[in-house]
N, CA, C and O atoms as CSV, one atom per row, in Angstrom:
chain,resi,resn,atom,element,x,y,z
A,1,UNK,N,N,88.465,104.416,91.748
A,1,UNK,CA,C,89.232,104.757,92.938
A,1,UNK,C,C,90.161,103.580,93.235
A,1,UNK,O,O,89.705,102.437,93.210
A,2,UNK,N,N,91.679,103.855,93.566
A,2,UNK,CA,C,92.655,102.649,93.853
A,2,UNK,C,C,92.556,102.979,95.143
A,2,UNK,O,O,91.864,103.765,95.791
A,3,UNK,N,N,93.681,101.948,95.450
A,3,UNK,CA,C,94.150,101.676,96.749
A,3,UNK,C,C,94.987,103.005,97.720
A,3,UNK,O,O,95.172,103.109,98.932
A,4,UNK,N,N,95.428,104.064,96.343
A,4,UNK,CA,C,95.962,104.934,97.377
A,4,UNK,C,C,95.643,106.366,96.763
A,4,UNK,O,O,96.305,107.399,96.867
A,5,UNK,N,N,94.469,106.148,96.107
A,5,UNK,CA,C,93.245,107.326,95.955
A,5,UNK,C,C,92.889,107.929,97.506
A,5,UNK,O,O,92.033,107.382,98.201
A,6,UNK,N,N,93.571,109.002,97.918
A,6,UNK,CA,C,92.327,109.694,99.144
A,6,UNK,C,C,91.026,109.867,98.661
A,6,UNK,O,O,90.533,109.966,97.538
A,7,UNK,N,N,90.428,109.880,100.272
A,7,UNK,CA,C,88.650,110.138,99.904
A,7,UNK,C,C,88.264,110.587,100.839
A,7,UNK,O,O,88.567,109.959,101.854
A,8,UNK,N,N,87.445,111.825,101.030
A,8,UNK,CA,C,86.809,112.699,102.453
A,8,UNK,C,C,85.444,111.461,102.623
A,8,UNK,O,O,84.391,111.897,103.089
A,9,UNK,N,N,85.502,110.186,102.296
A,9,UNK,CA,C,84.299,109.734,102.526
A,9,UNK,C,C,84.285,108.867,104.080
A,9,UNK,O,O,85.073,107.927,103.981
A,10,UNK,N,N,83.714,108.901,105.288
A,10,UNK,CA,C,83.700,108.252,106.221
A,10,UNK,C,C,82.647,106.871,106.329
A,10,UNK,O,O,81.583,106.855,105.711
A,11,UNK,N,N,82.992,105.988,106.998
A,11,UNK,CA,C,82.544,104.972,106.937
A,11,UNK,C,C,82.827,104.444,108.308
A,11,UNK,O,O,83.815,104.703,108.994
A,12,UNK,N,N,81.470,103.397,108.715
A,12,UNK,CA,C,81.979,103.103,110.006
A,12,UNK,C,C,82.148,101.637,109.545
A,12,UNK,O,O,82.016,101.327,108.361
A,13,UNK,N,N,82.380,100.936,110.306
A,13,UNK,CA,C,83.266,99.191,110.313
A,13,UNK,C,C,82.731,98.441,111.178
A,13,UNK,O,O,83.095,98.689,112.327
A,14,UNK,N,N,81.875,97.472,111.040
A,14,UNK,CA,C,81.699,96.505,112.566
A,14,UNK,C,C,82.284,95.208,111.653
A,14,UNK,O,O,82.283,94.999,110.440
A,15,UNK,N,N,82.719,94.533,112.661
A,15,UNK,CA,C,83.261,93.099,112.651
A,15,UNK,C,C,82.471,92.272,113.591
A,15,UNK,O,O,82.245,92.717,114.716
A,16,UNK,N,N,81.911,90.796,113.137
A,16,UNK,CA,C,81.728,90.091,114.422
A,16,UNK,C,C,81.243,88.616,113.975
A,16,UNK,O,O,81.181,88.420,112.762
A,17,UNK,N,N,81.044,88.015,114.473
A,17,UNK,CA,C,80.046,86.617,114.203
A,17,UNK,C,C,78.658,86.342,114.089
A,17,UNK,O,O,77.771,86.456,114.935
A,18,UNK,N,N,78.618,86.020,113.090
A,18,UNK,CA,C,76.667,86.024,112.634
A,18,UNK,C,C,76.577,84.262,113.300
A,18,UNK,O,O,77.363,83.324,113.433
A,19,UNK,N,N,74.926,84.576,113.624
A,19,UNK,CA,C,74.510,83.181,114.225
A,19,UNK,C,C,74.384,81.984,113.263
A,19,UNK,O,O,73.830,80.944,113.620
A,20,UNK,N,N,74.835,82.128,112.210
A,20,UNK,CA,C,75.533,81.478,110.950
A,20,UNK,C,C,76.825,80.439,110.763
A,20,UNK,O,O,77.111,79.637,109.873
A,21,UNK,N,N,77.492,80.832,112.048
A,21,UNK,CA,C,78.822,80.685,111.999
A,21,UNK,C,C,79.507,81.242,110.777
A,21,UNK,O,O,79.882,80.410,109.951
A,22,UNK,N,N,79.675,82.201,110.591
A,22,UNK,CA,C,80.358,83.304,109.562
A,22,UNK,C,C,80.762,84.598,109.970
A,22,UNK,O,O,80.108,85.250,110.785
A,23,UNK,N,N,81.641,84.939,109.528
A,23,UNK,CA,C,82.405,86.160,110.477
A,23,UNK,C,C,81.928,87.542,109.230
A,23,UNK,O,O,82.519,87.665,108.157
A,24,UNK,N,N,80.645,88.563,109.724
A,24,UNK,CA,C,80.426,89.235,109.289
A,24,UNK,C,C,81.545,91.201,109.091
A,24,UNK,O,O,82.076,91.721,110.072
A,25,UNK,N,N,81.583,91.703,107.954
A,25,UNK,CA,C,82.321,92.765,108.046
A,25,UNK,C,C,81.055,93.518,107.318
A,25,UNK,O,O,80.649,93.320,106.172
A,26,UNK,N,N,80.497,94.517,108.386
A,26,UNK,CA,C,79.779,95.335,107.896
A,26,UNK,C,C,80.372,96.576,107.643
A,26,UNK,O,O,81.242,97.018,108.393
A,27,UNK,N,N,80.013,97.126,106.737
A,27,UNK,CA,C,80.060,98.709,106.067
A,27,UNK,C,C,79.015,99.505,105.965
A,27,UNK,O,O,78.103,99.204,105.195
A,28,UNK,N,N,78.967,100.813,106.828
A,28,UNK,CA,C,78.100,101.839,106.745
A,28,UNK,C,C,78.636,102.918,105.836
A,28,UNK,O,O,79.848,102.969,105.627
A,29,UNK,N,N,77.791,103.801,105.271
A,29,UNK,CA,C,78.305,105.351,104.733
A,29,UNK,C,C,77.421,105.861,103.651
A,29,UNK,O,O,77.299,105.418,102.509
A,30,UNK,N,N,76.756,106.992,104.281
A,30,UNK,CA,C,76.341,107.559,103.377
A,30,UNK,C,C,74.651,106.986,103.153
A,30,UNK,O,O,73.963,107.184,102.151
A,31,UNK,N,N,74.340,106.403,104.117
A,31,UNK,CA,C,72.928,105.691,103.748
A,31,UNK,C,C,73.319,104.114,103.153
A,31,UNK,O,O,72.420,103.282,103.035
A,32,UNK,N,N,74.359,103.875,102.888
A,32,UNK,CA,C,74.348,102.894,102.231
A,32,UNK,C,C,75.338,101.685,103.188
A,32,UNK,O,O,76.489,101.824,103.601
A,33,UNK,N,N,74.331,100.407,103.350
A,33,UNK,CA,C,75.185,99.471,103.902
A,33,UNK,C,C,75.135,98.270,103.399
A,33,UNK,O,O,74.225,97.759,102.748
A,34,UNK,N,N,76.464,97.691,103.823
A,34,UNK,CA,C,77.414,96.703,102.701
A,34,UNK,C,C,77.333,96.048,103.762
A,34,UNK,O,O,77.603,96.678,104.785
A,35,UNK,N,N,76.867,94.295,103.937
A,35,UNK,CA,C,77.164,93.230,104.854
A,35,UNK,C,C,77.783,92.144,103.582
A,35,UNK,O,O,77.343,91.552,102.596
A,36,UNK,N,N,78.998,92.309,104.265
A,36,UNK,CA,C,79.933,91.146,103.621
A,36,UNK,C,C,80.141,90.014,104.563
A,36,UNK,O,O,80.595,90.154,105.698
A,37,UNK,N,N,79.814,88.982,104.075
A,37,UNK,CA,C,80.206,87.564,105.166
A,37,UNK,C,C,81.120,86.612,104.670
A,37,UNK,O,O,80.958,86.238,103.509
A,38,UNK,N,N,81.899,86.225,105.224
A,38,UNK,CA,C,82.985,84.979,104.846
A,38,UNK,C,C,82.989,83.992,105.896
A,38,UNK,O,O,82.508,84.136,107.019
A,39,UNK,N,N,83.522,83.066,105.474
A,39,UNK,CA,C,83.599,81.692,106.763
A,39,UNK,C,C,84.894,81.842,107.367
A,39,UNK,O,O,85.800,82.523,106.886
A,40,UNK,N,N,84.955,81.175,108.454
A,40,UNK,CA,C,86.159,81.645,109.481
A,40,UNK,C,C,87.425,81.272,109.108
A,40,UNK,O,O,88.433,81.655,109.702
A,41,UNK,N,N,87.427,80.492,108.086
A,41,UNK,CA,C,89.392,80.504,107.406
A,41,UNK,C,C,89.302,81.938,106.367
A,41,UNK,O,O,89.935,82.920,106.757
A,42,UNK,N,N,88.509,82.049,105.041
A,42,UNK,CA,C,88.349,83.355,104.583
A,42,UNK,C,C,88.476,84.782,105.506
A,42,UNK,O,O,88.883,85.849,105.046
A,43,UNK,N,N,88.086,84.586,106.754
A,43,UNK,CA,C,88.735,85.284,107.645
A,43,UNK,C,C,89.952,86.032,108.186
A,43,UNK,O,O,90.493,87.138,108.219
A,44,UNK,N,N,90.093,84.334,108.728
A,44,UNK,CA,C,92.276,84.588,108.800
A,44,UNK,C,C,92.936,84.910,107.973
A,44,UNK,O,O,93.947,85.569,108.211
A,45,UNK,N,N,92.567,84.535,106.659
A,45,UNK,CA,C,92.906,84.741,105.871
A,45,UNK,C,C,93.048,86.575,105.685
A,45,UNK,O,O,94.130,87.056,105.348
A,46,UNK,N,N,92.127,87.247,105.886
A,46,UNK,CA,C,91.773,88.400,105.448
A,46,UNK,C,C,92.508,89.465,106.846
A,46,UNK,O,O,92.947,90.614,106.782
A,47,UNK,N,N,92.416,88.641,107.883
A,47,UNK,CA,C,93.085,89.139,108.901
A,47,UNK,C,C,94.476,88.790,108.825
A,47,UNK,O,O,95.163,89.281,109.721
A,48,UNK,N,N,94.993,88.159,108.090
A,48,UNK,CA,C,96.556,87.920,108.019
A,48,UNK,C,C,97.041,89.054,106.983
A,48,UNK,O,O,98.009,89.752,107.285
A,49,UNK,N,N,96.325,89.246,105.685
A,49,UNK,CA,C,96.613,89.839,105.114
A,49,UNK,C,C,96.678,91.862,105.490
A,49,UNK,O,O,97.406,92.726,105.002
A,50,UNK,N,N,95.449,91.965,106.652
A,50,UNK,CA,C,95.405,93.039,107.128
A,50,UNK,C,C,97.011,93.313,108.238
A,50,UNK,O,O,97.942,94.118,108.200
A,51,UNK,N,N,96.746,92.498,108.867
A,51,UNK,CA,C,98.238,92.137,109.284
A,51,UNK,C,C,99.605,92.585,108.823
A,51,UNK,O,O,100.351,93.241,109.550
A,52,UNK,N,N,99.981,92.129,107.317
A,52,UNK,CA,C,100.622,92.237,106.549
A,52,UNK,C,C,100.867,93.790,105.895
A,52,UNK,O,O,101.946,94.370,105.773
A,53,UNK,N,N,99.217,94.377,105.433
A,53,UNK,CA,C,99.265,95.628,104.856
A,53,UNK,C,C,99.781,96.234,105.692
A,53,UNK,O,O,100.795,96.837,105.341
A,54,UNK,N,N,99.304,96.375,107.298
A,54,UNK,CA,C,99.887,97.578,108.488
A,54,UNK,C,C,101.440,97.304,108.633
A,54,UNK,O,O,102.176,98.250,108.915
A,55,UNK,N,N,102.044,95.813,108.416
A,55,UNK,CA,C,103.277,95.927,108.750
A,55,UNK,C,C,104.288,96.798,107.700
A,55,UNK,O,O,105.352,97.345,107.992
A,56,UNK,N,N,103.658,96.750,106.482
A,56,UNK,CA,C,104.261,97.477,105.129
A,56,UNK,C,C,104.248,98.728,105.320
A,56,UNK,O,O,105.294,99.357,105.161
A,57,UNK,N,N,102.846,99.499,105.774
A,57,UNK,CA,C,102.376,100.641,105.994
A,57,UNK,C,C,103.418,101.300,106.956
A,57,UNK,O,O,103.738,102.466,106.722
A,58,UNK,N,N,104.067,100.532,108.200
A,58,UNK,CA,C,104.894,100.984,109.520
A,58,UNK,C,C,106.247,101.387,108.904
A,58,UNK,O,O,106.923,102.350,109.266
A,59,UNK,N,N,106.669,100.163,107.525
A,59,UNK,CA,C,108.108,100.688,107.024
A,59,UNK,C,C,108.335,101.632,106.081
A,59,UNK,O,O,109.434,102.159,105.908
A,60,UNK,N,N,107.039,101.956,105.259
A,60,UNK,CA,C,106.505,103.102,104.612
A,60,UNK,C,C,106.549,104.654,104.858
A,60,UNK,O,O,107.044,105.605,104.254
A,61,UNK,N,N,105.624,104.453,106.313
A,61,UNK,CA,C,106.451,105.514,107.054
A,61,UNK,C,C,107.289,106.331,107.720
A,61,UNK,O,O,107.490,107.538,107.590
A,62,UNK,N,N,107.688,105.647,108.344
A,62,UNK,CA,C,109.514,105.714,108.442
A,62,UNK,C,C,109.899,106.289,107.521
A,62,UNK,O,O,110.734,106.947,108.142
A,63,UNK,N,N,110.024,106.663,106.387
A,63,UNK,CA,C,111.082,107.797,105.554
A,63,UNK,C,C,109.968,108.822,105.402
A,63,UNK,O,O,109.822,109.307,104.280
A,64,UNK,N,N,109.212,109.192,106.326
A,64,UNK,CA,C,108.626,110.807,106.428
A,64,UNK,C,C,109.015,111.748,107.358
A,64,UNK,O,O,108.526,112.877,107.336
């Protein structure tokens, strides 16, 4: 599956801070859950880049 494969699959998303100091991104679906943790620059990092995808995504749409 790529990046612009559709999928009827739902998933829920939590974001937050583990008592770790690490910024956890959990993934639910399907019975199955994914705890991914990174440290808080791997973060920004990941939030800049999310950043980035939606701003691409906004000029993308525009010619529909």
């Amino acid at each position: 599956m790529g990046i612009n494969t559709e999928s009827d699959i739902a998933a829920n998303l939590q974001i937050g801070p583990t008592d770790k100091g690490m910024v956890r991104l959990f993934v639910e679906a399907d019975g199955i859950e994914i705890p991914m943790d990174f440290d808080p620059e791997e973060a920004e990092e990941i939030a800049d880049e999310i950043r980035a995808a939606a701003q691409a995504a906004r000029g993308l749409g525009k010619g529909r």
